[in-house]
ChimeraX commands (.cxc) that place a marker at each C-alpha (Angstrom):
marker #1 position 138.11,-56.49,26.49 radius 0.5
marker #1 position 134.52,-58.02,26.52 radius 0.5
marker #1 position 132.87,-59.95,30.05 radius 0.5
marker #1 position 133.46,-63.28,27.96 radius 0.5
marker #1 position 137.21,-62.43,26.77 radius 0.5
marker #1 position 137.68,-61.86,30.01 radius 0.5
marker #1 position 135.81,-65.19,31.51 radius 0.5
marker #1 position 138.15,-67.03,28.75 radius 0.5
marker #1 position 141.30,-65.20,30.20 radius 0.5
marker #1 position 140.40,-66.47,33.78 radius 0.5
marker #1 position 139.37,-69.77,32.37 radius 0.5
marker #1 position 142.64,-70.46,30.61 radius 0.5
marker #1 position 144.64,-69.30,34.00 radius 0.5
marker #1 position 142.55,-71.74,35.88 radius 0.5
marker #1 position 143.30,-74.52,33.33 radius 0.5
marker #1 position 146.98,-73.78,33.24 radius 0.5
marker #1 position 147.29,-73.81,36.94 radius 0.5
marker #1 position 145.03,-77.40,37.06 radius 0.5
marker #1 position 147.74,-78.60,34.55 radius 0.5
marker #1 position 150.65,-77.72,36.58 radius 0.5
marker #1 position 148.96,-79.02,40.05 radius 0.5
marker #1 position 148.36,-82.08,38.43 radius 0.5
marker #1 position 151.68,-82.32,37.14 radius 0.5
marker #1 position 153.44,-81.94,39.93 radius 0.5
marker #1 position 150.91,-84.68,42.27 radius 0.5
marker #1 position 152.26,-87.16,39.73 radius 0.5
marker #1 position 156.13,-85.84,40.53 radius 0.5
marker #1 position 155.02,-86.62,44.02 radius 0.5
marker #1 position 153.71,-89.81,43.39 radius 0.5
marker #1 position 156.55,-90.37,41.31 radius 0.5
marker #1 position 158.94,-89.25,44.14 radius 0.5
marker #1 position 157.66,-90.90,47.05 radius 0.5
marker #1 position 157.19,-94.40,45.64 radius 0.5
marker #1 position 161.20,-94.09,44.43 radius 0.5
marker #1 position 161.99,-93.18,47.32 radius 0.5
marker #1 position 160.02,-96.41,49.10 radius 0.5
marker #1 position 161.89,-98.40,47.16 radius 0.5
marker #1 position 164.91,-97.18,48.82 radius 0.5
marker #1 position 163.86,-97.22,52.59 radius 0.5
marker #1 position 163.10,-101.40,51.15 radius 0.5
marker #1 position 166.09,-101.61,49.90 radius 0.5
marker #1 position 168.07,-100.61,52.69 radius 0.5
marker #1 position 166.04,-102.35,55.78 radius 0.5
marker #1 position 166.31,-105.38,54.06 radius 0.5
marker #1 position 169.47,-105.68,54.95 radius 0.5
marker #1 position 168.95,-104.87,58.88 radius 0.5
marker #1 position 168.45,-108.35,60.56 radius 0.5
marker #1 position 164.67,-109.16,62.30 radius 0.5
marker #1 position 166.46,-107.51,65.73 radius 0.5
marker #1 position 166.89,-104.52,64.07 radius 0.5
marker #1 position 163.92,-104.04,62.29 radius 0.5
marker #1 position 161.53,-104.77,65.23 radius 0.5
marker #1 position 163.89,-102.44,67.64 radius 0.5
marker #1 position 162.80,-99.83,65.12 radius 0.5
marker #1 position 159.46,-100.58,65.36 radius 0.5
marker #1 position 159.09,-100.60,68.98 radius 0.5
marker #1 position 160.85,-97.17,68.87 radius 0.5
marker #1 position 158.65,-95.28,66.36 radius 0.5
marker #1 position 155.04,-94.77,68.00 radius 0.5
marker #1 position 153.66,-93.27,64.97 radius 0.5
marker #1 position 153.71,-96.42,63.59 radius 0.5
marker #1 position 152.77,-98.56,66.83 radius 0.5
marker #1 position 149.78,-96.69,67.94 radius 0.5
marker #1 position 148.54,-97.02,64.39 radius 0.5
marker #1 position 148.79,-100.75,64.32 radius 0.5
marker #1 position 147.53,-100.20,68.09 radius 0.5
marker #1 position 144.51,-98.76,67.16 radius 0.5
marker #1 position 143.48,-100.81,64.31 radius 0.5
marker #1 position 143.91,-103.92,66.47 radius 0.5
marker #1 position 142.47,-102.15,69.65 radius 0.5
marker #1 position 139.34,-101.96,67.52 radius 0.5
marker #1 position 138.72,-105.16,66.28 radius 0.5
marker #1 position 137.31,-107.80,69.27 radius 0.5
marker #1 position 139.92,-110.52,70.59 radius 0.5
marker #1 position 142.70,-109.51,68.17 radius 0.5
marker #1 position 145.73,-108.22,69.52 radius 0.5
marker #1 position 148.19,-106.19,68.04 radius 0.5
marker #1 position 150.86,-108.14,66.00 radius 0.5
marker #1 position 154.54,-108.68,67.31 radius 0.5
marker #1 position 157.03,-107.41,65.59 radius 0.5
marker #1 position 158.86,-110.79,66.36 radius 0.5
marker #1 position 156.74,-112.73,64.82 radius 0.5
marker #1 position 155.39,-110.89,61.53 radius 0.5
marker #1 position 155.95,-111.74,58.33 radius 0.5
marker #1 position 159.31,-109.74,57.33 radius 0.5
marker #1 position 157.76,-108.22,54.22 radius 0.5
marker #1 position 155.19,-107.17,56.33 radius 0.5
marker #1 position 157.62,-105.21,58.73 radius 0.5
marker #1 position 159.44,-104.06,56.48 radius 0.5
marker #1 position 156.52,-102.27,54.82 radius 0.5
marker #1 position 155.19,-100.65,57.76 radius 0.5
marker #1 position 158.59,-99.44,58.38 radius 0.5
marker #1 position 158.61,-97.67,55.20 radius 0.5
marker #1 position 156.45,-94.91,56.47 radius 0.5
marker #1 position 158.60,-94.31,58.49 radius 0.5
marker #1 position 160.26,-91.17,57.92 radius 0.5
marker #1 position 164.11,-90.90,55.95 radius 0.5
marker #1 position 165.57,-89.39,58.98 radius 0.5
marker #1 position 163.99,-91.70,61.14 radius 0.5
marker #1 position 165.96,-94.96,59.51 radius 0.5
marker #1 position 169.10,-92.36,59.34 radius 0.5
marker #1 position 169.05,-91.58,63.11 radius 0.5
marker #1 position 168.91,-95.37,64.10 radius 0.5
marker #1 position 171.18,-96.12,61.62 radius 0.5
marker #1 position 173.89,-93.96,62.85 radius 0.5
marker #1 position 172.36,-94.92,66.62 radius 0.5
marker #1 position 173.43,-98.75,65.54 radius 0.5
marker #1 position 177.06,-97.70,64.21 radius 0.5
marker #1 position 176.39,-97.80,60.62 radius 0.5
marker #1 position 177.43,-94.91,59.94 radius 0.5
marker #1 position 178.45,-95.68,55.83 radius 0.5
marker #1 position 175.19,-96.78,55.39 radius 0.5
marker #1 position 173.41,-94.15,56.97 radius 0.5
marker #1 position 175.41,-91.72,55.09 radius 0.5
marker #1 position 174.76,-93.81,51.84 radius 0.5
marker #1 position 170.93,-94.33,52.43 radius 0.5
marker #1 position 170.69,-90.23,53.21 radius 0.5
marker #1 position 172.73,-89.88,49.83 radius 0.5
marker #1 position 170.54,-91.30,47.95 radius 0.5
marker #1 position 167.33,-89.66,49.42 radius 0.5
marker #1 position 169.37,-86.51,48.75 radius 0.5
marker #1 position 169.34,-87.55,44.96 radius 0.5
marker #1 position 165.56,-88.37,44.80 radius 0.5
marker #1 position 164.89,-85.20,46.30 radius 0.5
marker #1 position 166.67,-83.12,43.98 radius 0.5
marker #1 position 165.87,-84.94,41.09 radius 0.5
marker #1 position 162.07,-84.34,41.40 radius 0.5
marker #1 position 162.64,-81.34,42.66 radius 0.5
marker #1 position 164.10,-79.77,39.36 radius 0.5
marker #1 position 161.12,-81.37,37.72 radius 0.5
marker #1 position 158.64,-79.23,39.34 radius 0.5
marker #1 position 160.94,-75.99,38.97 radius 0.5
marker #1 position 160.90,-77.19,35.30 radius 0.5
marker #1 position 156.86,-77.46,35.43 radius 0.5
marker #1 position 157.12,-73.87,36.95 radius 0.5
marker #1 position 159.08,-72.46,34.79 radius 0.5
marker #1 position 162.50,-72.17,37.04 radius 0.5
marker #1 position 165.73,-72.42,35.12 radius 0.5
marker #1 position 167.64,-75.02,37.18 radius 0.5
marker #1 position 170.53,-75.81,34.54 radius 0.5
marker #1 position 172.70,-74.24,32.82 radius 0.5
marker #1 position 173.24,-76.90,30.15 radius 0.5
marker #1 position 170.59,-77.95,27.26 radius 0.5
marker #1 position 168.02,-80.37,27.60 radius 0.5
marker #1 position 169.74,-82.10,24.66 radius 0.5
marker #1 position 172.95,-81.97,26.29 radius 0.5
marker #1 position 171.76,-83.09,29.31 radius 0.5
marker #1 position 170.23,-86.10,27.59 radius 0.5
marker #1 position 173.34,-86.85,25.50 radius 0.5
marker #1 position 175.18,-87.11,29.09 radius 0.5
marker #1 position 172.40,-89.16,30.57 radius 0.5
marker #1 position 172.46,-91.28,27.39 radius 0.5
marker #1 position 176.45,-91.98,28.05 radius 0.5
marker #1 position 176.06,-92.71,31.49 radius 0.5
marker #1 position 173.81,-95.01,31.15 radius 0.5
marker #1 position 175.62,-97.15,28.59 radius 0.5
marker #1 position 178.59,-96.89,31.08 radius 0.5
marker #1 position 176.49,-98.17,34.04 radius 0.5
marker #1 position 175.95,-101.32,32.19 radius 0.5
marker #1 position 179.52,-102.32,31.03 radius 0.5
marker #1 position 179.72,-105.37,33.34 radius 0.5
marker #1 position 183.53,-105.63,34.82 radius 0.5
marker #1 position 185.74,-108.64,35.28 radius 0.5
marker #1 position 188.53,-107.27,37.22 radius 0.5
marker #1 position 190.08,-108.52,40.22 radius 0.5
marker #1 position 189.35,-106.47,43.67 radius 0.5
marker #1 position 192.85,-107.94,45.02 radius 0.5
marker #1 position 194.74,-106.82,41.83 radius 0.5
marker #1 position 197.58,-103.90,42.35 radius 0.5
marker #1 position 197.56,-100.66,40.68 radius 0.5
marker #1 position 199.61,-101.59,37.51 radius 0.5
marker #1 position 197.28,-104.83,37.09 radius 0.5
marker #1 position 194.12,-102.76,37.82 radius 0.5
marker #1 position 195.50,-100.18,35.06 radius 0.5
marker #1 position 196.29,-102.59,32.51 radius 0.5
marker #1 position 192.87,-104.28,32.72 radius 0.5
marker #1 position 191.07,-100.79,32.68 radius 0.5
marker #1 position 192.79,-99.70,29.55 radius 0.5
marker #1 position 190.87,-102.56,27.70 radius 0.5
marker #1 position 187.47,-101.39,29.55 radius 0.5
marker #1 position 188.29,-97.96,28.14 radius 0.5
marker #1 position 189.17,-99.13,24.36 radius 0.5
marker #1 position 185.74,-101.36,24.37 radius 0.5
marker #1 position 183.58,-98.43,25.97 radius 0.5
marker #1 position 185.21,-96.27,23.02 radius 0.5
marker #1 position 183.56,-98.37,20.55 radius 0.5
marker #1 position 180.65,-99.00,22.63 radius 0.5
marker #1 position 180.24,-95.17,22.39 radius 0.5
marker #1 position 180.88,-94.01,18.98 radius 0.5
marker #1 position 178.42,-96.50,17.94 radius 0.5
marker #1 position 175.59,-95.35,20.37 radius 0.5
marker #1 position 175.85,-91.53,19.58 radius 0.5
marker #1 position 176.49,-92.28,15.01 radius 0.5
marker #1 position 173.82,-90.16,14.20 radius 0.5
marker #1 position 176.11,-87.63,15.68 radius 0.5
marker #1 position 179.30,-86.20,14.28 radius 0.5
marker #1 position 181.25,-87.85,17.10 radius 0.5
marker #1 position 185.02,-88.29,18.64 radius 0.5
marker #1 position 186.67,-90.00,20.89 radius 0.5
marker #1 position 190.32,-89.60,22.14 radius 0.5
marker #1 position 191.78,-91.59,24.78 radius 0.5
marker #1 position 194.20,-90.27,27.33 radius 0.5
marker #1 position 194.10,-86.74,26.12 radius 0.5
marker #1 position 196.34,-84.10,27.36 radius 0.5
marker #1 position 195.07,-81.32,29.87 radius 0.5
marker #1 position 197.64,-78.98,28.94 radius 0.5
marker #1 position 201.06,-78.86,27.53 radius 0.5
marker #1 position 202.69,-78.27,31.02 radius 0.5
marker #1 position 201.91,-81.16,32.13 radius 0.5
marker #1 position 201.66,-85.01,32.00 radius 0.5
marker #1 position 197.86,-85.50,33.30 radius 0.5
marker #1 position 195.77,-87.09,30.74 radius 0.5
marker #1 position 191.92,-87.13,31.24 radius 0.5
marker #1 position 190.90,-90.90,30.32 radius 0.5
marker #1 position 188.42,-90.35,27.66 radius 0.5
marker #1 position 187.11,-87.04,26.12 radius 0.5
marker #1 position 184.21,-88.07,24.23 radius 0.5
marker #1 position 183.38,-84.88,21.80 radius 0.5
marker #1 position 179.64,-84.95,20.41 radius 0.5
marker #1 position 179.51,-82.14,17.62 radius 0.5
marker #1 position 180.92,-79.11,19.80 radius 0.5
marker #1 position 180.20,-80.76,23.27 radius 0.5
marker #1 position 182.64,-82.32,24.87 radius 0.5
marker #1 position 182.36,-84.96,27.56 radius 0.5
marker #1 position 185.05,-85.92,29.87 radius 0.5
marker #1 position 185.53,-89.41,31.31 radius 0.5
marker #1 position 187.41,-90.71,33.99 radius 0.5
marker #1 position 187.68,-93.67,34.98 radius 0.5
marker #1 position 188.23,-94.80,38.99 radius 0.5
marker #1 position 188.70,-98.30,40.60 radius 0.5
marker #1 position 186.91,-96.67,43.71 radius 0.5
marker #1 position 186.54,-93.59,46.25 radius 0.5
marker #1 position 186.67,-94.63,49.24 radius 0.5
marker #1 position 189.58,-92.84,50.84 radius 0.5
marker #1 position 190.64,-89.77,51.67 radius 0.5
marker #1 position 193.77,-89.60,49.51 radius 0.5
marker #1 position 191.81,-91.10,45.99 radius 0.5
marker #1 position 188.63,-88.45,47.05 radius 0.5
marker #1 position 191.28,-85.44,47.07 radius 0.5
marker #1 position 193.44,-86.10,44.02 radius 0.5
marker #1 position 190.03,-86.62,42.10 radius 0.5
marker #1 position 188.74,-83.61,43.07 radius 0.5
marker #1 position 191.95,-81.82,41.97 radius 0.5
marker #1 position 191.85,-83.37,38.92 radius 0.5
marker #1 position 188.11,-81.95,38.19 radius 0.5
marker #1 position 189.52,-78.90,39.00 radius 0.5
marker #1 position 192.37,-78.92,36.22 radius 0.5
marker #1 position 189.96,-81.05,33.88 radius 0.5
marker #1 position 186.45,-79.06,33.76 radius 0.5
marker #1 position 187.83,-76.10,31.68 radius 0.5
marker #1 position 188.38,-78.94,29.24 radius 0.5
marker #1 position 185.05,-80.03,29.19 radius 0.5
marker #1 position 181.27,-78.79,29.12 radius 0.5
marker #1 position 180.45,-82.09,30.96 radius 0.5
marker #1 position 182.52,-84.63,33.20 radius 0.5
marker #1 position 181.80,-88.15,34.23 radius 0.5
marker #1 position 183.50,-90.29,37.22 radius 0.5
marker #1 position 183.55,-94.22,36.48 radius 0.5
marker #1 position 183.80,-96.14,39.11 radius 0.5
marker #1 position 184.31,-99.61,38.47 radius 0.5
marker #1 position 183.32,-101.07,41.79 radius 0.5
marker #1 position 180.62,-99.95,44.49 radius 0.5
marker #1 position 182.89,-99.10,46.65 radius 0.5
marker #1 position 182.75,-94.65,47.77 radius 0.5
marker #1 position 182.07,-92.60,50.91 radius 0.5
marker #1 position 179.01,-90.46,50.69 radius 0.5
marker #1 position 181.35,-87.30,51.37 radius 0.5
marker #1 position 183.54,-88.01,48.61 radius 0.5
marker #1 position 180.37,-87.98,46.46 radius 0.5
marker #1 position 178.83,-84.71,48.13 radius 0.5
marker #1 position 182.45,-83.04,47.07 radius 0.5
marker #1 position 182.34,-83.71,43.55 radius 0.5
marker #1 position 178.60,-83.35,43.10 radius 0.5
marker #1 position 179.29,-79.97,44.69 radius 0.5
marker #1 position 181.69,-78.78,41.89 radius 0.5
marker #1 position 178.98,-79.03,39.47 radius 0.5
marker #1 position 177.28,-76.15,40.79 radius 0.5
marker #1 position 180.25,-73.90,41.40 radius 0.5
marker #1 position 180.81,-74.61,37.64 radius 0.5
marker #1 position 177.67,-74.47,36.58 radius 0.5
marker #1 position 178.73,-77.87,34.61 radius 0.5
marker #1 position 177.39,-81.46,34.37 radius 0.5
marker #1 position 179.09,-84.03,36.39 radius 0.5
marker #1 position 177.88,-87.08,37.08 radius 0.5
marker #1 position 178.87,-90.26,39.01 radius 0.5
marker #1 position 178.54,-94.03,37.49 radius 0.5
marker #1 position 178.64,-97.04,39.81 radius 0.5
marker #1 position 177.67,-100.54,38.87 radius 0.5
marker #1 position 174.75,-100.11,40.70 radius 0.5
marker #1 position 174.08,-96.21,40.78 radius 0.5
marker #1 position 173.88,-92.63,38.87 radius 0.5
marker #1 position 174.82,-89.31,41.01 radius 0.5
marker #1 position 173.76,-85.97,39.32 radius 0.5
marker link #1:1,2 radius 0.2
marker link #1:2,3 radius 0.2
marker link #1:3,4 radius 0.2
marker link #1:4,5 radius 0.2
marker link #1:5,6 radius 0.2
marker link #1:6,7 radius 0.2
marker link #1:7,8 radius 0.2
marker link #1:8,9 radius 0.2
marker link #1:9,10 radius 0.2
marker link #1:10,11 radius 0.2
marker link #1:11,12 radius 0.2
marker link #1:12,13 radius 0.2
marker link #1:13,14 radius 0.2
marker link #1:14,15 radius 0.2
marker link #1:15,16 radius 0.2
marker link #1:16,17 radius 0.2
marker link #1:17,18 radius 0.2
marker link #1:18,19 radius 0.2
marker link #1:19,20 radius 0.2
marker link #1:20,21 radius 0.2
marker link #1:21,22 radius 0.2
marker link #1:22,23 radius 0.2
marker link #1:23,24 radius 0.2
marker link #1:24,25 radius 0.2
marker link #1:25,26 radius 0.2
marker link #1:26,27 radius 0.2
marker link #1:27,28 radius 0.2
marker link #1:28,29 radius 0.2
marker link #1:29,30 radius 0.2
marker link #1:30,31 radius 0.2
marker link #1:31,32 radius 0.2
marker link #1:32,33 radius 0.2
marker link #1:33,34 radius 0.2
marker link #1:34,35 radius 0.2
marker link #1:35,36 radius 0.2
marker link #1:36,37 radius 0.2
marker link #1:37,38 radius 0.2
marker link #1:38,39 radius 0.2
marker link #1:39,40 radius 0.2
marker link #1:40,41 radius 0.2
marker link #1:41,42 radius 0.2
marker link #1:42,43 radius 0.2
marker link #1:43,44 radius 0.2
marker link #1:44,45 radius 0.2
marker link #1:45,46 radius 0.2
marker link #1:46,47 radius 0.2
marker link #1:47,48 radius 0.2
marker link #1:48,49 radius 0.2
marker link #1:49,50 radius 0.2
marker link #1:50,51 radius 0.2
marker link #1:51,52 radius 0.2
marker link #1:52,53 radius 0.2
marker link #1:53,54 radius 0.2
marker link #1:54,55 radius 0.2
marker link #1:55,56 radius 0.2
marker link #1:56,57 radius 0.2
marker link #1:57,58 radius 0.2
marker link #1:58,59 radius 0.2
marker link #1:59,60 radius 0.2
marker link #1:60,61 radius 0.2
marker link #1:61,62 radius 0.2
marker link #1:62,63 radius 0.2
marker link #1:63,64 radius 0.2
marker link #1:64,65 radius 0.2
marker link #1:65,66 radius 0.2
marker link #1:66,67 radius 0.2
marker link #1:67,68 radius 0.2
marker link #1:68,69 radius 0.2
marker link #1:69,70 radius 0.2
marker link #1:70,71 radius 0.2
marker link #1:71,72 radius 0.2
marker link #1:72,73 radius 0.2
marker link #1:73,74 radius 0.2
marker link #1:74,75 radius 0.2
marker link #1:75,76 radius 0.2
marker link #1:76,77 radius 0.2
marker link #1:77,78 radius 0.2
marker link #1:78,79 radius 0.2
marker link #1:79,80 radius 0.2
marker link #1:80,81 radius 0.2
marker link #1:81,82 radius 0.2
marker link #1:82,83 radius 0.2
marker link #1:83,84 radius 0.2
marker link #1:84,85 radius 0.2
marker link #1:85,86 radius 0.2
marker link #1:86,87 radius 0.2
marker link #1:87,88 radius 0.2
marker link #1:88,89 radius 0.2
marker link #1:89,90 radius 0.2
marker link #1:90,91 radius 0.2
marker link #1:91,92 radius 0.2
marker link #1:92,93 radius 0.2
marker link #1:93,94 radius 0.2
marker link #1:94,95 radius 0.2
marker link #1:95,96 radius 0.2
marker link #1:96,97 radius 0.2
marker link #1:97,98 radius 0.2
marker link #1:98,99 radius 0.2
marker link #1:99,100 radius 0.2
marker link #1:100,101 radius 0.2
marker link #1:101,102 radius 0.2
marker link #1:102,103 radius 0.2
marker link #1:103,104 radius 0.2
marker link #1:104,105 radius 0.2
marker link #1:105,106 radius 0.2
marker link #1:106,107 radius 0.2
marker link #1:107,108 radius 0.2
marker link #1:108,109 radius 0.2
marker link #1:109,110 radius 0.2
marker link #1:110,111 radius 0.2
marker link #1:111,112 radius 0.2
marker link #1:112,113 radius 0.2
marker link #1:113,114 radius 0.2
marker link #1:114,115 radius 0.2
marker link #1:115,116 radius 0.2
marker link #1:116,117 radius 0.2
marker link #1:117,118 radius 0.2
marker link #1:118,119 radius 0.2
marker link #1:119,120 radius 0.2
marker link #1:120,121 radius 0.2
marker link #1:121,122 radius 0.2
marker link #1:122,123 radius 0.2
marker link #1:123,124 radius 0.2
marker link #1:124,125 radius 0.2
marker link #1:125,126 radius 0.2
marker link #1:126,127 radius 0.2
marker link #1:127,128 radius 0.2
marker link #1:128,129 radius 0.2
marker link #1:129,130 radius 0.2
marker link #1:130,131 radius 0.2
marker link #1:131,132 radius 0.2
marker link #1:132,133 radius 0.2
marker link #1:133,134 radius 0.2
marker link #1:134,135 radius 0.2
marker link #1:135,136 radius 0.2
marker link #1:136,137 radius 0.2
marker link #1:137,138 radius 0.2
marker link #1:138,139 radius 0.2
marker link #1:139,140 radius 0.2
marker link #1:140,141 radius 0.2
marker link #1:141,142 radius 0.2
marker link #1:142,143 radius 0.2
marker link #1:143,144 radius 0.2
marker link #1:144,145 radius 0.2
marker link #1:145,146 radius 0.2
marker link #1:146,147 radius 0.2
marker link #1:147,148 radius 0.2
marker link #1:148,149 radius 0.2
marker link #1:149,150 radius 0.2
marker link #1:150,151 radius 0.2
marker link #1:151,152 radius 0.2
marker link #1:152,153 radius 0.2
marker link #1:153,154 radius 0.2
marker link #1:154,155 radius 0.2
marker link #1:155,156 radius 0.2
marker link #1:156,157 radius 0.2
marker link #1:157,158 radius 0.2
marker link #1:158,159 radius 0.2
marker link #1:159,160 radius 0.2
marker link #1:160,161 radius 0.2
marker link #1:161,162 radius 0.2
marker link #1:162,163 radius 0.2
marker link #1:163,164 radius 0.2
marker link #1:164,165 radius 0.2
marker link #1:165,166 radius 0.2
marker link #1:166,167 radius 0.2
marker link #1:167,168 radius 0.2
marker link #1:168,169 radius 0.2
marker link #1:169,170 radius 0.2
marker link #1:170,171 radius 0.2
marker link #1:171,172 radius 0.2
marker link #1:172,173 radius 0.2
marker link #1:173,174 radius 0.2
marker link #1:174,175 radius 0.2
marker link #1:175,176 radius 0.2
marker link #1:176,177 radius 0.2
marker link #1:177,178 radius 0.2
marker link #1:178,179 radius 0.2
marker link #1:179,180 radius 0.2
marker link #1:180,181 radius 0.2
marker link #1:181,182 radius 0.2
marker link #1:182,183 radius 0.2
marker link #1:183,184 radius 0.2
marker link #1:184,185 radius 0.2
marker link #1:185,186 radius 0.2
marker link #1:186,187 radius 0.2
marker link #1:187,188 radius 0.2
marker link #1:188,189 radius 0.2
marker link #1:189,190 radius 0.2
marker link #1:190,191 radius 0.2
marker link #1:191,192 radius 0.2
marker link #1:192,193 radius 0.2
marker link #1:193,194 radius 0.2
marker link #1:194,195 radius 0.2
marker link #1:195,196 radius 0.2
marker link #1:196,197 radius 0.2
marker link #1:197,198 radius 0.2
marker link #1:198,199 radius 0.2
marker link #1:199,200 radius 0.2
marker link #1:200,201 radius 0.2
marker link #1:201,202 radius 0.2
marker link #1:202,203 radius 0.2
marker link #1:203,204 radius 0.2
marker link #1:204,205 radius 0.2
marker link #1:205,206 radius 0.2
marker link #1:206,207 radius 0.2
marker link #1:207,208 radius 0.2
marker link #1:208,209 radius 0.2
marker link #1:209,210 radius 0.2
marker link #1:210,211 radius 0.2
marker link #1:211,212 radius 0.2
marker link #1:212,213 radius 0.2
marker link #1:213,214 radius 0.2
marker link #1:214,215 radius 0.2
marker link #1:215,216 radius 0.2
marker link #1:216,217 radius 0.2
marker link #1:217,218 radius 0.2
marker link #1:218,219 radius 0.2
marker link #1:219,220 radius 0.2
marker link #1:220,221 radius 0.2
marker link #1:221,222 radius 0.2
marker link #1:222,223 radius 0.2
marker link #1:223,224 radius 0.2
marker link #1:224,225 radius 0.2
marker link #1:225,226 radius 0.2
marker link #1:226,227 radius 0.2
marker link #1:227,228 radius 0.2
marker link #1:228,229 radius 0.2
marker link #1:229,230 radius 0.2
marker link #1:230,231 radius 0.2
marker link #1:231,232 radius 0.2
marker link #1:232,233 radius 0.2
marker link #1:233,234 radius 0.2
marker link #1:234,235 radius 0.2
marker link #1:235,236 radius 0.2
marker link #1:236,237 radius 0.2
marker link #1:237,238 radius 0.2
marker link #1:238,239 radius 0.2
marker link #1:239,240 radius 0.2
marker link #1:240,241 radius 0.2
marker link #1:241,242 radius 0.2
marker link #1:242,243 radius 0.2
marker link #1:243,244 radius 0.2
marker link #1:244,245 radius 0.2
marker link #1:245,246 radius 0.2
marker link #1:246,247 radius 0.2
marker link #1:247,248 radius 0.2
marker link #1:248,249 radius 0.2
marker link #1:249,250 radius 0.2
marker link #1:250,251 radius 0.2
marker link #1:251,252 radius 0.2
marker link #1:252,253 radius 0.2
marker link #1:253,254 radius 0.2
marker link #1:254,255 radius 0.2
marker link #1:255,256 radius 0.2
marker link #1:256,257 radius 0.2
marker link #1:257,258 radius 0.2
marker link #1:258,259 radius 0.2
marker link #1:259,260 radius 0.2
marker link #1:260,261 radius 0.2
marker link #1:261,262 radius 0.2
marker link #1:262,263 radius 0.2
marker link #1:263,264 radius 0.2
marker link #1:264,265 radius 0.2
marker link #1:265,266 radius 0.2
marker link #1:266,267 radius 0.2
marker link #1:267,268 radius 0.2
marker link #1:268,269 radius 0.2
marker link #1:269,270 radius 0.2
marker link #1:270,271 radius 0.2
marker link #1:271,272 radius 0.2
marker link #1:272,273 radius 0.2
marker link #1:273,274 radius 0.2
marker link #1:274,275 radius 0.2
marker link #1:275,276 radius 0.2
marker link #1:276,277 radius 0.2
marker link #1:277,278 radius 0.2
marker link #1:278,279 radius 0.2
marker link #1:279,280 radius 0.2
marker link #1:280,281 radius 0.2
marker link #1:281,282 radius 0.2
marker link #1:282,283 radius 0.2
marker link #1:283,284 radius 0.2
marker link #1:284,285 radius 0.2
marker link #1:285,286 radius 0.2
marker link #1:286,287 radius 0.2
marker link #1:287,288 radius 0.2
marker link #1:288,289 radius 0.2
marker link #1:289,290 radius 0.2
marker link #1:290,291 radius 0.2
marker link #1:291,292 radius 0.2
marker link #1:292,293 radius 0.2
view
């Protein structure tokens, strides 16, 4: 190999490895501004109190104001008290996630520090398979056009709006579902036509038994499995769930949980998310308001 093949070898290395650090500072950017947008989302709801006990009790962020103010003549450092929310609420934001966590749970809000650390979880991992994908790391075992046909179900699921009652017993609940179901079946087959497509309500998981799975939506030879929850936020509803993935995944290359009202514990969520990799299948999670993968 000649001194210039060479320099072109090293050349092209170089420009690969440019590609992929720049790739991955705009996952970062990405990443970090998603996951501002939660920490806003969340301390918007603590009251002035809260947010300025939080202040007080983070130095990092103090002493910064405390310098920048100790700097400029007759200016004193802000109050808490007295800034514009926005404002605090801003600064708070660099703030690290286990920071808010800690004084969450330290306040007795234990839901939504599990629910705010949940979601961080979520950002986390979901930039973090993009990089492994920039590097070259398998992180799936399903296609990329797999995983988009799921993604592309999900999200037409997320935006069904529901009109059922939150007070309404099981049998009403299940009678207003089935109509939710029968529209989303529709809904479906005409989002995915360009496929060769199916859709079978309340399908059989076996012939020993009277379990049905709520939807199993087949896209040429993938199959998607739907099921359909009011919520999951007991005990009881998170255990027979996860027994039914259990008796429902070897039906399915891909299952997703509906839940028609935001209304689930964080280690419900963890559970099922969990059985995804000890299958090595998609699962995902559709609230009105949020996707888990």
């Amino acid at each position: 190999m000649s001194f210039l093949e060479k320099l072109g070898k090293v050349g092209s290395k170089i420009a690969e490895s440019s590609k992929k650090m720049i790739g991955k500072a705009e996952i970062e950017m990405k990443k970090s501004k998603e996951i501002k947008n939660v920490k806003i989302s969340y301390l918007c709801k603590l009251s002035r109190q809260d947010l300025a006990s939080l202040y007080k009790s983070s130095p990092s962020i103090s002493s910064i104001s405390g310098t920048v103010f100790a700097n400029l003549s007759d200016t004193k450092q802000p109050s808490p008290y007295k800034m514009p929310i926005n404002e605090l609420v801003d600064k708070l934001t660099g703030l690290s996630s286990d920071k808010i966590s800690e004084y969450l749970l330290r306040t007795r809000r234990r839901e939504i520090a599990e629910k705010f650390k949940l979601e961080i979880e979520q950002i986390n991992k979901k930039y973090g398979a993009e990089i492994a994908e920039i590097e070259g790391r398998k992180v799936s075992g399903a296609s990329e056009t797999e995983e988009n046909i799921v993604n592309d179900a999900v999200d037409y699921l997320r935006n069904i709006k529901f009109n059922i009652n939150k007070d309404n017993n099981e049998t009403q609940y299940q009678e207003q579902a089935k109509m939710y179901l029968d529209g989303a079946i529709l809904g479906l087959k005409e989002k995915f036509k360009h496929f060769k497509i199916d859709v079978q309500r309340e399908v059989p998981i076996s012939g020993d038994t009277n379990e049905r799975i709520d939807l199993l939506l087949s896209i040429d030879n993938f199959r998607i499995g739907i099921e359909m929850k009011k919520s999951l936020d007991t005990t009881g509803t998170s255990q027979r769930l996860l027994g039914q993935i259990d008796r429902y995944i070897d039906l399915c290359d891909a299952l997703i949980v509906w839940l028609v009202f935001e209304k689930y514990d964080s280690v419900s969520i963890k559970k099922i998310l969990d059985k995804a990799h000890q299958t090595g299948k998609l699962i995902r999670i559709v609230t009105p308001e949020k996707i888990f993968k």
